[in-house]
N, C-alpha and C positions, 0 to 999 in steps of 0.2 A: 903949425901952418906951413904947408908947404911955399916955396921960393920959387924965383926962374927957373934955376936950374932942375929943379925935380921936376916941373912940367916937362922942360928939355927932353929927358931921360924917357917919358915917354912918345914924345914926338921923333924924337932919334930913332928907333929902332931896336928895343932893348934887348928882345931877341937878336938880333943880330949878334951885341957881344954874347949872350950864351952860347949860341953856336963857337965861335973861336974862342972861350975864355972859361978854359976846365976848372980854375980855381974858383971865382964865379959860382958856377955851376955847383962846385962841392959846397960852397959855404952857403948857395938857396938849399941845397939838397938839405944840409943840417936844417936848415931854419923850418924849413917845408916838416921835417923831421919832428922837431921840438917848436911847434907853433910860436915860433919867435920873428919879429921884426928883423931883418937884416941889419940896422942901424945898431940894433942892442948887439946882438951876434961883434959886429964892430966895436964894439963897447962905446959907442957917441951915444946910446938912445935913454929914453927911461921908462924903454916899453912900448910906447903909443907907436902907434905903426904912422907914420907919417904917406903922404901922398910918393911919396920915391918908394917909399917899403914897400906900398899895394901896387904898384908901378911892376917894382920888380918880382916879387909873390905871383902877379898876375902874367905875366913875361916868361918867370917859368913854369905855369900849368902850363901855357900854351906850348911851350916849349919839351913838357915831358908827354905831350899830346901827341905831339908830331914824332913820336920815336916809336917806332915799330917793339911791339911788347916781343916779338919773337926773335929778331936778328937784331935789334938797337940800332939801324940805321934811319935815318930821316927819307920819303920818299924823293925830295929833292935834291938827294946828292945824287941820287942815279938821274936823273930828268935834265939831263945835254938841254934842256932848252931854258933852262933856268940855272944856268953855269952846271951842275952836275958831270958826273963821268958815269955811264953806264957800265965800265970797268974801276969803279972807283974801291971797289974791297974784293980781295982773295979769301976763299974758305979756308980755313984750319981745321984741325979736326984732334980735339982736346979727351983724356979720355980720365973720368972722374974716380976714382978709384967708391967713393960714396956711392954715388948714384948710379955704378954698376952691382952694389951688395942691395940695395934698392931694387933696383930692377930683378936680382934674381931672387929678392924675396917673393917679389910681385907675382914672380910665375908661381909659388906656393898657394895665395891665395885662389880658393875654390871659385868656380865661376856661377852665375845665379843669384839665388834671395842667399846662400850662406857667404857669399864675398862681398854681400852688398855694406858701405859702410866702411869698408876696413880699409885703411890709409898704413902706407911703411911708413917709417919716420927712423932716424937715428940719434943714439944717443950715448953719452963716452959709455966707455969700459969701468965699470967702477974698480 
């Protein structure tokens, strides 16, 4: 049975701490992972997802909703009008040693019905 405080935790803004609180984030990220309660992850629970567990569960769909699948940023960090900085991230430019042997397999594959289907993939040296 959920408490005061667990309704709190949704009234508060739960998102809000995911946003500032990467730890947080990692330990819904596991639970999100291994369909487990955050409470058990803590080791207080005995499984049952309490009202704060679906509280927070729910807190981080929305929250891995809001992150751009391409560059991981949130659209509200750049939106000046919603606190944001339209200069808030600088590009990098990272370069994969993987995903470049990938890429040049990729130009092997024939184009047409005989390239249709065929995916690179990596896998060790044996």
């Amino acid at each position: 049975m959920a408490g005061a405080a667990d309704c709190a935790y949704v009234h508060r803004g739960a998102g809000k701490r995911l946003i500032t609180d990467a730890q947080l984030r990692a330990e819904l990220e596991l639970c999100d992972r291994y369909a487990i309660p955050h409470s058990q992850f803590l080791g207080a629970g005995d499984g049952r997802w309490s009202e704060l567990d679906r509280a927070k569960a729910l807190a981080f769909t929305a929250f891995r909703r809001s992150v751009c699948d391409g560059c991981g940023t949130r659209p509200v960090e750049w939106d000046e009008e919603h606190g944001g900085d339209r200069f808030a991230y600088v590009t990098t430019t990272v370069r994969c040693p993987g995903c470049e042997l990938i890429a040049h397999e990729q130009d092997q594959v024939p184009d047409g019905a005989d390239g249709y289907g065929v995916r690179i993939g990596l896998v060790p040296r044996a």
